[in-house]
DRENFI-414224 format. One line per 5 residues: number of its first residue (from 1); their letters; for each residue x, y, z of C-alpha. Coordinates in Angstrom, 3 decimals, padded with zeros to 6 digits. Last residue first. Example, Ala and Ser with C-alpha at 12.3 -4.5 7.8 and 13.67 -1.06 7.14 Angstrom:
BEGIN
2	sa	013.670,-001.060,007.140  012.300,-004.500,007.800
//
This chain:
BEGIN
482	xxxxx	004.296,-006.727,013.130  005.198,-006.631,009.177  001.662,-005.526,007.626  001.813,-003.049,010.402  005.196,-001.745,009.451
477	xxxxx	004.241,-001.925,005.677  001.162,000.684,006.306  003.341,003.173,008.159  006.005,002.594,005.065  003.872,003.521,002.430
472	xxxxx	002.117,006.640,005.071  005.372,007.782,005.581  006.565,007.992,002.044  003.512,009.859,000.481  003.665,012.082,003.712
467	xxxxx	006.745,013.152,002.710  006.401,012.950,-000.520  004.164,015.347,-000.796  006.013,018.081,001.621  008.913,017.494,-000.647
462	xxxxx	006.963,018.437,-004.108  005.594,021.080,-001.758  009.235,022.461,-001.601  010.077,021.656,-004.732  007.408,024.084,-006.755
457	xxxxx	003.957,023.707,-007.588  000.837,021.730,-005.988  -000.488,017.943,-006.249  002.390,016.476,-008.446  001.543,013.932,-010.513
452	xxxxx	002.892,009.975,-010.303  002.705,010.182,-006.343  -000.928,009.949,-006.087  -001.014,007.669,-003.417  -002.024,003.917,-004.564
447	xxxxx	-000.789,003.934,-008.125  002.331,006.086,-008.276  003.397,005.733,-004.083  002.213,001.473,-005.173  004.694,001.859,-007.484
442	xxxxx	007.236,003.019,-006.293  007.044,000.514,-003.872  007.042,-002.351,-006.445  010.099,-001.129,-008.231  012.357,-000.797,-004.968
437	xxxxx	011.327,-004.879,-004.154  012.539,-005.796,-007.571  016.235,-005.150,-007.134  016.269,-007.606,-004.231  017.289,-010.526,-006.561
432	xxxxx	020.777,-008.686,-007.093  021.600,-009.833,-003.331  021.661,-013.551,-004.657  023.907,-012.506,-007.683  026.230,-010.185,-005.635
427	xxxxx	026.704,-013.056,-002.973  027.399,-015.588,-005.825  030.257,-013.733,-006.489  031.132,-012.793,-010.841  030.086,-008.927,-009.758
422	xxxxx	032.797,-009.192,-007.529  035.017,-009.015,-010.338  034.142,-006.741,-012.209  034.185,-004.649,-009.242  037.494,-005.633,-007.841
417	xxxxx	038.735,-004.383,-011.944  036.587,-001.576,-011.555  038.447,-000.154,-008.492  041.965,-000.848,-009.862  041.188,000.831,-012.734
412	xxxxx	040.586,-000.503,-015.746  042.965,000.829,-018.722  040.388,001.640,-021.519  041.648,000.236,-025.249  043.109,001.876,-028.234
407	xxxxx	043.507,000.625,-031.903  045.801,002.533,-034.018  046.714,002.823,-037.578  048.507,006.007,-038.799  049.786,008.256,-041.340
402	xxxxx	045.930,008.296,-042.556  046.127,008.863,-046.769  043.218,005.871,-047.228  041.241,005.130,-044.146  041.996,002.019,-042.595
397	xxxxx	039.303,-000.420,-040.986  036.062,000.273,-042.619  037.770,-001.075,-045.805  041.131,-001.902,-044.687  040.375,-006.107,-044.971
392	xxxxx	042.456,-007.006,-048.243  045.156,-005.470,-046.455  047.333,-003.122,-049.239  047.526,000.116,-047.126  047.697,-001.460,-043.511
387	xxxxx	050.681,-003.103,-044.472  052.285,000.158,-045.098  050.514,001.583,-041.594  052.616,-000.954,-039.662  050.196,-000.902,-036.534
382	xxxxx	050.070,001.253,-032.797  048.252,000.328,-029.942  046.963,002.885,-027.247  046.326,001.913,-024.004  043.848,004.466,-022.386
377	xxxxx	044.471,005.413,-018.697  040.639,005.902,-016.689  038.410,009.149,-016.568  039.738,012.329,-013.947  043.473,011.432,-012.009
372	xxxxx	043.962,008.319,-011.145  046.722,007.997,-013.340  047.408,010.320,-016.243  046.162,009.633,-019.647  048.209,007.736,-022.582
367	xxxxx	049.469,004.552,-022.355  052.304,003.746,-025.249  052.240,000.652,-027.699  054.364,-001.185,-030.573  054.813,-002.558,-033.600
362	xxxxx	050.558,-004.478,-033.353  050.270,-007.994,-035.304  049.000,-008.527,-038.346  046.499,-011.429,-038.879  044.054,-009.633,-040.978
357	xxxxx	041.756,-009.470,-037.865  043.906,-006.941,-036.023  046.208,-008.527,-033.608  046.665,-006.620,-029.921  050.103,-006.813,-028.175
352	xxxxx	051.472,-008.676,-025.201  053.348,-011.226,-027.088  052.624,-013.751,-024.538  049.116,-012.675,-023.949  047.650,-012.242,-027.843
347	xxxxx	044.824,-009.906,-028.015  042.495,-010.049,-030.325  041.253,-006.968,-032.458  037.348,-006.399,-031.848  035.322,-004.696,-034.960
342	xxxxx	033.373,-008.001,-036.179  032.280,-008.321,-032.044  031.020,-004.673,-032.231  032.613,-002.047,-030.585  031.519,-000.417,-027.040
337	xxxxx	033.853,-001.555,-024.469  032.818,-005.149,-022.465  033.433,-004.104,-019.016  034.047,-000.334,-018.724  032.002,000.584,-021.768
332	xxxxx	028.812,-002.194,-020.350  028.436,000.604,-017.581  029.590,-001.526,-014.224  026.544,-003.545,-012.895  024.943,-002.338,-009.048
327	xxxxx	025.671,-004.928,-006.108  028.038,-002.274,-004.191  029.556,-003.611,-001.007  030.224,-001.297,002.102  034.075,-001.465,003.133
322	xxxxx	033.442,002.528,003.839  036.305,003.667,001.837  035.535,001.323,-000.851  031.984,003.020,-000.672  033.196,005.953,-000.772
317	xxxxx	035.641,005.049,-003.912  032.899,003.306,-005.347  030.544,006.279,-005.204  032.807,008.159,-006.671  033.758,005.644,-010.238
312	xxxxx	030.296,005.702,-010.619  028.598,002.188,-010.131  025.044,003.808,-008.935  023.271,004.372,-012.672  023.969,000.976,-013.229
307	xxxxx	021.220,-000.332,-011.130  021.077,-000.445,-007.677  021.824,-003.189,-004.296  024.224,-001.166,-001.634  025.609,-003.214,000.559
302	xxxxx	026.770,-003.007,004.602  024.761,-000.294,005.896  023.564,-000.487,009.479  020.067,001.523,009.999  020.012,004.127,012.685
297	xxxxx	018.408,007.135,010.382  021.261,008.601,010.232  022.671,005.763,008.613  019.975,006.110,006.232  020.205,009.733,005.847
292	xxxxx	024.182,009.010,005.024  023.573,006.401,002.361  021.066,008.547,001.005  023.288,011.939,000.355  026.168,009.494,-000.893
287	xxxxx	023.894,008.197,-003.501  022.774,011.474,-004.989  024.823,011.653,-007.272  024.321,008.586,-009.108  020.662,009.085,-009.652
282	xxxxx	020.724,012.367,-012.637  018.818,015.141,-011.812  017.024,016.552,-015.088  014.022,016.056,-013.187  014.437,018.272,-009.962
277	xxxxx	014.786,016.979,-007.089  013.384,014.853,-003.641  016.045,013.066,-001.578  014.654,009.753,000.390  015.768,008.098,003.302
272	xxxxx	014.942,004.975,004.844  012.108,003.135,003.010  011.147,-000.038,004.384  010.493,-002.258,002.262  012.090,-005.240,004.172
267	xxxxx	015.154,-005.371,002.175  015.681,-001.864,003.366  014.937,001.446,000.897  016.759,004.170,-000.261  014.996,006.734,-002.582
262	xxxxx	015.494,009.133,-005.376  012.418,011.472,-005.697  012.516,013.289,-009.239  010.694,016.279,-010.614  009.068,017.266,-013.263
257	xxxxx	008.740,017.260,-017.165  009.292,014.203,-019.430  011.645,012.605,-021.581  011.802,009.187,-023.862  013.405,008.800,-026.934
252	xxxxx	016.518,007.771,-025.013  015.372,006.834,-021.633  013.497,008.031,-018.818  014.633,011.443,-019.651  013.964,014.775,-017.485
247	xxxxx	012.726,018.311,-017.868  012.630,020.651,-015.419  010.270,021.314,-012.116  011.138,024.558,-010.352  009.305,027.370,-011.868
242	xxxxx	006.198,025.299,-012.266  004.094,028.070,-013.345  001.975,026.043,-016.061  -001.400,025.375,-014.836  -002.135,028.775,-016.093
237	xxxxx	-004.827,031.619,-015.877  -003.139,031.659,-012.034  -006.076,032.068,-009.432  -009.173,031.900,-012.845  -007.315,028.594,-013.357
232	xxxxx	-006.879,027.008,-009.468  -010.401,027.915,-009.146  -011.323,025.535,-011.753  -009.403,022.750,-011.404  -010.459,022.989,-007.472
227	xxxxx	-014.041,023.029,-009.194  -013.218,019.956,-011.453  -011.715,017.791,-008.397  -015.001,018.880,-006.285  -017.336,017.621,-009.093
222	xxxxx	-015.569,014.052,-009.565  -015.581,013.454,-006.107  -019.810,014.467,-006.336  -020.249,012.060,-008.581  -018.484,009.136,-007.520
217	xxxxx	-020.383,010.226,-003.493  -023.522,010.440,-005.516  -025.161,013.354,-004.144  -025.042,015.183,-007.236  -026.539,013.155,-009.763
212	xxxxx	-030.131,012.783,-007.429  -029.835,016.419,-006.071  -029.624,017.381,-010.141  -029.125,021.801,-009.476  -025.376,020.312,-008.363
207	xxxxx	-025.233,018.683,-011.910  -026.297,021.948,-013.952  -024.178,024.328,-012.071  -020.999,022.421,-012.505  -021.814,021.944,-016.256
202	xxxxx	-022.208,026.041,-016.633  -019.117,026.351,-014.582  -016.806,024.181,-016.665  -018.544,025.719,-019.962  -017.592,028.927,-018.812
197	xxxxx	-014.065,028.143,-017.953  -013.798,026.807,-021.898  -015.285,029.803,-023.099  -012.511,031.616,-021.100  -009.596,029.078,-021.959
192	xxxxx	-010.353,029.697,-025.948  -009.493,027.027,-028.172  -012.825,026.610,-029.541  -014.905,022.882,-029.465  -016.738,024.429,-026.015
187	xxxxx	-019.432,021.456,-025.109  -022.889,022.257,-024.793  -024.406,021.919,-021.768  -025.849,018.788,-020.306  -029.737,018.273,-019.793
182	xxxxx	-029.480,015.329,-022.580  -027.292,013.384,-021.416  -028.304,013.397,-018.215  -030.632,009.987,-020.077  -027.749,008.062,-019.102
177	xxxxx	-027.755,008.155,-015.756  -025.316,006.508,-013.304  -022.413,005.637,-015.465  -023.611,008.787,-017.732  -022.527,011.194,-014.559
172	xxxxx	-019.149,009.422,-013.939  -018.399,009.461,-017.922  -019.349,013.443,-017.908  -016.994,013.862,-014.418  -014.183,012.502,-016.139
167	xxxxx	-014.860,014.642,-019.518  -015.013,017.690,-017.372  -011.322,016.864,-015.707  -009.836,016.248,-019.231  -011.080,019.479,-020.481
162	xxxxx	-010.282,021.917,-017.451  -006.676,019.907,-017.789  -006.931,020.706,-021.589  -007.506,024.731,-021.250  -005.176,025.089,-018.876
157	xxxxx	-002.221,023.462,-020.911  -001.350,019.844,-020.403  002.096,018.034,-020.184  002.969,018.932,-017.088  001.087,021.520,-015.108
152	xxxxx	000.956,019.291,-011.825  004.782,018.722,-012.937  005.336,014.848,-013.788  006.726,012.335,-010.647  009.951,010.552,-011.341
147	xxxxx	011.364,007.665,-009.398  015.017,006.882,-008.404  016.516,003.845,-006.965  018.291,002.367,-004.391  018.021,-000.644,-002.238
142	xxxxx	019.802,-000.662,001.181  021.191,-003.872,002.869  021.871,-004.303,006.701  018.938,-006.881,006.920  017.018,-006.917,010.113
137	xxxxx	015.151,-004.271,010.018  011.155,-005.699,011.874  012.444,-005.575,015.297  009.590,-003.552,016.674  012.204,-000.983,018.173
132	xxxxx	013.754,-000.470,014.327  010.845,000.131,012.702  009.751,002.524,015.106  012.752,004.033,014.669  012.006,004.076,010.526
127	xxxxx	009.065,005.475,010.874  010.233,009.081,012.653  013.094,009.398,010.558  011.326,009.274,007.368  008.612,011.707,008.708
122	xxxxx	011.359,013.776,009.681  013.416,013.392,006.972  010.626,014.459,004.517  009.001,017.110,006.784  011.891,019.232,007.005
117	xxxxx	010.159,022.593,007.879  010.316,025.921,005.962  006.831,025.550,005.436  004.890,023.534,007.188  002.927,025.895,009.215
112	xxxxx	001.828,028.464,006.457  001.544,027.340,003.141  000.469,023.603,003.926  -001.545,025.032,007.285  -003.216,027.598,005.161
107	xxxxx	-004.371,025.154,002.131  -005.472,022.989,004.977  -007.990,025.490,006.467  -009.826,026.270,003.134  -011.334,022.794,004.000
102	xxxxx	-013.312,024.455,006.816  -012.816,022.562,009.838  -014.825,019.400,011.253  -017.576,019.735,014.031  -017.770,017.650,016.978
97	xxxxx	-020.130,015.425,018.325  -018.427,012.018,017.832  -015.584,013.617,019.288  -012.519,013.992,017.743  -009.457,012.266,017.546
92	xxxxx	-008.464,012.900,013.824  -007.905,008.674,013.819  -011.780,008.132,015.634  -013.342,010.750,013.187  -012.232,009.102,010.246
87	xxxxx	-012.963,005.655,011.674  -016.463,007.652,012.317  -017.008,008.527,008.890  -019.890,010.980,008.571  -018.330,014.305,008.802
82	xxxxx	-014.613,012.996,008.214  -015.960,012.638,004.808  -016.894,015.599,003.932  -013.397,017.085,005.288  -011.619,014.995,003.094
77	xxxxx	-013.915,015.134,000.337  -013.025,019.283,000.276  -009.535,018.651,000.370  -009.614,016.115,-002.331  -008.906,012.521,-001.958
72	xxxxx	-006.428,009.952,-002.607  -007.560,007.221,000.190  -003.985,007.416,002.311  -002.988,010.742,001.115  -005.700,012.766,001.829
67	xxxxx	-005.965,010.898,005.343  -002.621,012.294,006.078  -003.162,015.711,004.871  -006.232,015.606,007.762  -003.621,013.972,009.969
62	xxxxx	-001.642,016.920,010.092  -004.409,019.557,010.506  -005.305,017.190,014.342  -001.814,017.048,014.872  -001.606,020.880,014.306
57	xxxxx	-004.491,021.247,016.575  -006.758,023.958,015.337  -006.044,027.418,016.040  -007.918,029.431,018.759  -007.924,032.860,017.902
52	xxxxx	-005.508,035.873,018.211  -002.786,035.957,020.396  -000.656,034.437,023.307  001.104,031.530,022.253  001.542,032.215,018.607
47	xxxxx	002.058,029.110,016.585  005.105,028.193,013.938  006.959,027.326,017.157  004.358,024.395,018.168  005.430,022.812,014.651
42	xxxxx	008.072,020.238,015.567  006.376,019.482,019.299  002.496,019.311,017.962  003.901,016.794,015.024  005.706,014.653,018.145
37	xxxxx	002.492,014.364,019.370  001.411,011.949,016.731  002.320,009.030,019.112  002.401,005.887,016.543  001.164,002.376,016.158
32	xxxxx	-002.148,002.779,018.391  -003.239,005.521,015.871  -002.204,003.370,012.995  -004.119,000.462,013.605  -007.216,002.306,014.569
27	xxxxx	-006.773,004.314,010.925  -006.209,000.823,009.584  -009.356,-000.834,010.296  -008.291,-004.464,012.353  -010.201,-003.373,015.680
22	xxxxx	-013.237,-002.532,014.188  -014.707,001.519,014.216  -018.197,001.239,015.090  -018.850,-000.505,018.859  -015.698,000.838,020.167
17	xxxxx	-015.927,004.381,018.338  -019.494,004.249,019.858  -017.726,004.840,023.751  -016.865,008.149,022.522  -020.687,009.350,023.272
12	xxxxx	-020.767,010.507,026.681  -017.719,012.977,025.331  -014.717,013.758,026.852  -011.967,016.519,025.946  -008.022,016.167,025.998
7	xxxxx	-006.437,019.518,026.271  -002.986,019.742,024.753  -000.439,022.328,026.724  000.805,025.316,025.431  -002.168,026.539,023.778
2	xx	-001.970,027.672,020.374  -003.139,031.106,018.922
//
């Protein structure tokens, strides 16, 4: 149950958050940035009014997940912490006094009151207006790009995750006392997932039976990550249900297995919309989808500044349509074709044919392809095949018995041709600079937040983490910006 109306509750000692909790720490800085209520309006319907037990704020439960985000924590640490930190206790806005929830109680407000709701453009939404009223958007320039994020289950089996999170807590342990060494249990070298569950649980026991070892805040982080691990097992016997994740390539000879989170971001860093996917996605699509969240979002659109994967042939007709700019490089095919220098024919202007490097010249031509309909016209150029037959040059060129020589190239459109062009502007190579900016934030969501592994399974909490991912990023740049 959820009252209507938010109580707010006094305490003789709140006047210590004053004398503890500095006026430059970030939690203050945040909590005097932004009004959570409007978390208590979005999710007030997911609440019964008028039965069963009091529930916890849902501000309160949202800036729990917020926390976890912002120092990369477990659910359990979270809650630890906000026992003894008072900047912790100061942001949930509680009293000094006051108890802190059972860390079971986030797992039911993920599954239970967020669910179903969207977070991402919410969250998004909610940052970039303030954004806007501070005055810190100026530019009318978006950045795009795409980052991936692997499948919590991806690339490990049970049985190594359970492995890989014991080893980190072994190096923890020795970091502080070597001589454990001894009173650890003996490792499982089988490839069996329930000897390897025992050993988990046999080294668990051993370090929380050590009060010294395991009240080492390093320690003990380490301990809680390889419990969850743990539990999360013996729940599924598999860390790899992730019905929704698929596999994607960074490049060539590289692939791997999760899900993508294309963004759109201002010159300022600010990100504006973001669209959260599969892996095997691919980042030109999805364009149109964040040029119109960002304009939703209130911010004035003028360029687009991406990589190659954003110079499809649609997204320059909507942009074209839209007299917004597009600083991303045509594919080197439309521009420069794909043979080799040796291969190229020249082409002589005033005859208007192509001249193979023998010295012949072209009989005659015909376009082939209909215009603007699907990929561009090709012009196809056609050469005396009986001269072909005895040129000192054929080999590699002319293949013996053909009826005919040809050599074809791509008609540009009218679109690429303006785009090849404006790619030569001064104003596309000053706004090409920006690039960089999109790299940097995704990495600091990678490094900084967690956002290089997925926390949970399936899209929708894939969303859910990136939404707070995202908000806190751009929360954080706002008050580096004021």
């Amino acid at each position: 149950m959820l009252v209507q109306q938010q109580t707010i509750q006094f305490s003789e000692y709140s006047s210590l958050y004053d004398l503890i909790v500095p006026k430059e720490n970030l939690l203050r800085k945040i909590n005097d940035l932004i009004d959570f209520s409007f978390i208590y309006d979005e999710l007030l319907n997911k609440y019964c009014t008028n039965n069963g037990r009091m529930a916890e704020s849902p501000v309160r439960m949202f800036k729990y997940l917020l926390l976890k985000t912002i120092y990369t924590v477990s659910d359990i640490d979270v809650v630890e912490r906000s026992q003894y930190d008072m900047s912790f206790k100061y942001f949930l806005d509680m009293n000094p006094e006051d108890d802190v929830i059972n860390p079971s109680s986030l797992t039911k407000f993920r599954k239970l009151r967020l669910k179903d709701t969207d977070l991402l453009n919410l969250l998004i939404n909610k940052t970039v207006t303030i954004a806007i009223e501070k005055g810190i958007i100026r530019s009318k320039s978006i950045i795009v790009d795409a980052t991936h994020t692997l499948s919590r289950s991806n690339p490990f089996l049970a049985i190594d995750v359970l492995r890989e999170r014991s080893k980190l807590l072994r190096k923890t342990v020795y970091s502080f006392e070597q001589e454990f060494k001894e009173h650890m249990p003996e490792k499982n070298t089988d490839n069996d997932l329930e000897k390897e569950l025992a050993y988990c649980k046999d080294l668990e026991r051993r370090i929380e039976n050590e009060l010294s070892i395991s009240s080492i805040p390093a320690v003990k982080e380490k301990l809680n990550l390889l419990k969850e691990t743990v539990e999360d097992t013996q729940e599924n016997f598999t860390l790899s249900k992730d019905t929704d994740a698929k596999t994607g390539h960074k490049s060539a000879d590289s692939s791997f297995f999760g899900y993508k989170t294309h963004l759109a971001m201002t010159e300022e860093r600010i990100i504006t919309a973001a669209v959260v996917t599969s892996g095997e996605k691919g980042d030109g699509p999805e364009l149109p989808k964040l040029l119109a969240i960002s304009q939703e979002n209130g911010i004035d659109v003028d360029t687009i500044i991406g990589d190659g994967a954003y110079s499809g042939k649609e997204n320059l007709k909507l942009t074209s349509k839209l007299n917004i700019k597009v600083v991303a490089r045509l594919n080197p095919s439309i521009t420069q074709g794909f043979r080799k220098d040796e291969d190229k024919f020249d082409y002589n202007k005033d005859a208007d044919r192509f001249v193979c490097p023998a010295g012949h010249m072209a009989i005659r031509k015909a376009r082939q392809g209909k215009k603007n309909i699907g990929t561009n016209q090709i012009q196809t150029y056609y050469f005396d095949v009986e001269k072909c037959k005895t040129c000192s040059l054929k080999e590699g060129c002319y293949k013996d018995g053909s009826k005919t020589k040809t050599y074809s190239v791509s008609i540009k459109s009218d679109l690429h041709q303006d785009q090849i062009a404006f790619q030569e502007t001064e104003y596309y190579k000053e706004k090409t600079k920006h690039r960089y900016k999109i790299e940097a934030k995704n990495s600091e969501l990678k490094n900084v937040h967690g956002y290089d592994r997925a926390i949970s399974y399936g899209l929708c909490n894939m969303q859910m983490q990136g939404a707070i991912a995202i908000f806190t990023v751009n929360l954080k740049r706002i008050l580096k910006l004021m």
